[in-house]
C-alpha positions as CSV (number, residue, x, y, z in Angstrom):
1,X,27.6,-32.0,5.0
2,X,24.1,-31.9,5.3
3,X,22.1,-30.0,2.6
4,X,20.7,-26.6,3.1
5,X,16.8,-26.1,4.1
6,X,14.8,-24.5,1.1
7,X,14.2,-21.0,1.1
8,X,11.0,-19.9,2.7
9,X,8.7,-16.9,1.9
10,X,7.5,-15.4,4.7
11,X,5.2,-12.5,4.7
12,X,5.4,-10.2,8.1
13,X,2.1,-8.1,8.5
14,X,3.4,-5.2,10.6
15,X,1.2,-2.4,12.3
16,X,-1.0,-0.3,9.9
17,X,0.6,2.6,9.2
18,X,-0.4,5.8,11.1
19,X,1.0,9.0,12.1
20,X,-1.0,9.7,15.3
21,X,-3.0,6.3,16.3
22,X,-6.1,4.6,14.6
23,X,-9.5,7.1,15.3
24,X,-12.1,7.9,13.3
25,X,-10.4,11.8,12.7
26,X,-7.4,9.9,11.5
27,X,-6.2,11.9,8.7
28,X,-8.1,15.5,9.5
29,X,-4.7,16.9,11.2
30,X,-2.0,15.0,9.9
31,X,1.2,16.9,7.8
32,X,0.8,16.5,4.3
33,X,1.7,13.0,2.5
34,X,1.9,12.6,-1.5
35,X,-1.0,9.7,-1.2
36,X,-3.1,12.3,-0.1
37,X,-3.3,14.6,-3.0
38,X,-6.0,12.8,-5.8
39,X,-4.2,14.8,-8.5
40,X,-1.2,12.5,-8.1
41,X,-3.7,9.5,-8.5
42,X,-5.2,10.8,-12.0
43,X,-1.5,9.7,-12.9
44,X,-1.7,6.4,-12.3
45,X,-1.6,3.6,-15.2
46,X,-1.8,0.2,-15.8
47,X,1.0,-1.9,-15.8
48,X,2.6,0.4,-13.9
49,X,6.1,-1.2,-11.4
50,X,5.8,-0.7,-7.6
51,X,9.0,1.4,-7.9
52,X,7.0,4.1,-9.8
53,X,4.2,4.1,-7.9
54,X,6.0,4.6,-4.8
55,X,7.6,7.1,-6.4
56,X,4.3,9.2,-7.3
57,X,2.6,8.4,-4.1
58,X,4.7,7.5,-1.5
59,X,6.4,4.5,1.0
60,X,3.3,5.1,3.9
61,X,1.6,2.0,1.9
62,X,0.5,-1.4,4.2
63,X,1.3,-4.0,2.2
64,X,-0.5,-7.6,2.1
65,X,0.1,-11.0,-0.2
66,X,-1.8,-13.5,-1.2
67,X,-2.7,-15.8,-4.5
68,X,0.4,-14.2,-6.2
69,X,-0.9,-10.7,-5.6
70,X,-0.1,-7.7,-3.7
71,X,-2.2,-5.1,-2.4
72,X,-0.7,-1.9,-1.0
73,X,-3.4,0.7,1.0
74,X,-2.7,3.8,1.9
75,X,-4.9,5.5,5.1
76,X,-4.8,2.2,7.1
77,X,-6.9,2.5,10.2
78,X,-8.5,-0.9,11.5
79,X,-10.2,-2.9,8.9
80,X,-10.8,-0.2,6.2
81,X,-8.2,1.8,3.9
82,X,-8.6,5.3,2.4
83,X,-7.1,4.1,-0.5
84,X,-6.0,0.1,-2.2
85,X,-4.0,-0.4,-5.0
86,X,-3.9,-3.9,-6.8
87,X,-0.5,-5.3,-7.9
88,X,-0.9,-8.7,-10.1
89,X,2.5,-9.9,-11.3
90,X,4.2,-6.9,-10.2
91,X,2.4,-4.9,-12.3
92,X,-0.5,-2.0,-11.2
93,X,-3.8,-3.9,-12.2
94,X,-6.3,-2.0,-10.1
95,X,-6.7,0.9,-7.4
96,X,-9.5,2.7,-5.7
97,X,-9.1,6.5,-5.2
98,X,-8.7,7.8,-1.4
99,X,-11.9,8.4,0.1
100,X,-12.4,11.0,2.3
């Protein structure tokens, strides 16, 4: 029987999330989305789980990998986020507010 391959990681990078395309306008018009409001990010703490955070702010996250990190941002349109979070060994480290 031969023996079974290793388990490999592999990190998909889907489509940005958006409701109605990627435009400059992106988020003017759009229904209301927890990541939106910036009372819900005054709640945010250190050392925080993904779970929780999700929870406060939401699933419409893009997520991306790398050097044992994760970084979720919300308000992805092309190369720049409304707002980044910072996971470092599953934990919240870091997060900029959304911009407007």
């Amino acid at each position: 029987m031969a023996p079974k391959p290793a388990n490999k990681i592999v990190v998909v990078e889907e489509e940005p999330y958006s409701r109605s395309g990627c435009r400059p306008s992106l988020f003017q018009d759009v229904p209301y989305a927890k990541w939106m409001d910036p009372e819900l990010w005054m709640e945010l703490e250190k050392g925080m789980s993904p779970v929780a955070v999700e929870s406060l702010l939401g699933p419409e996250h893009y997520d991306t990998a790398g050097g044992g990190n994760v970084k979720w941002e919300y308000g992805k349109c092309g190369p720049r986020a409304r707002a980044e979070l910072l996971f470092e060994k599953g934990q919240l480290s870091d997060w900029r507010l959304p911009s407007k």
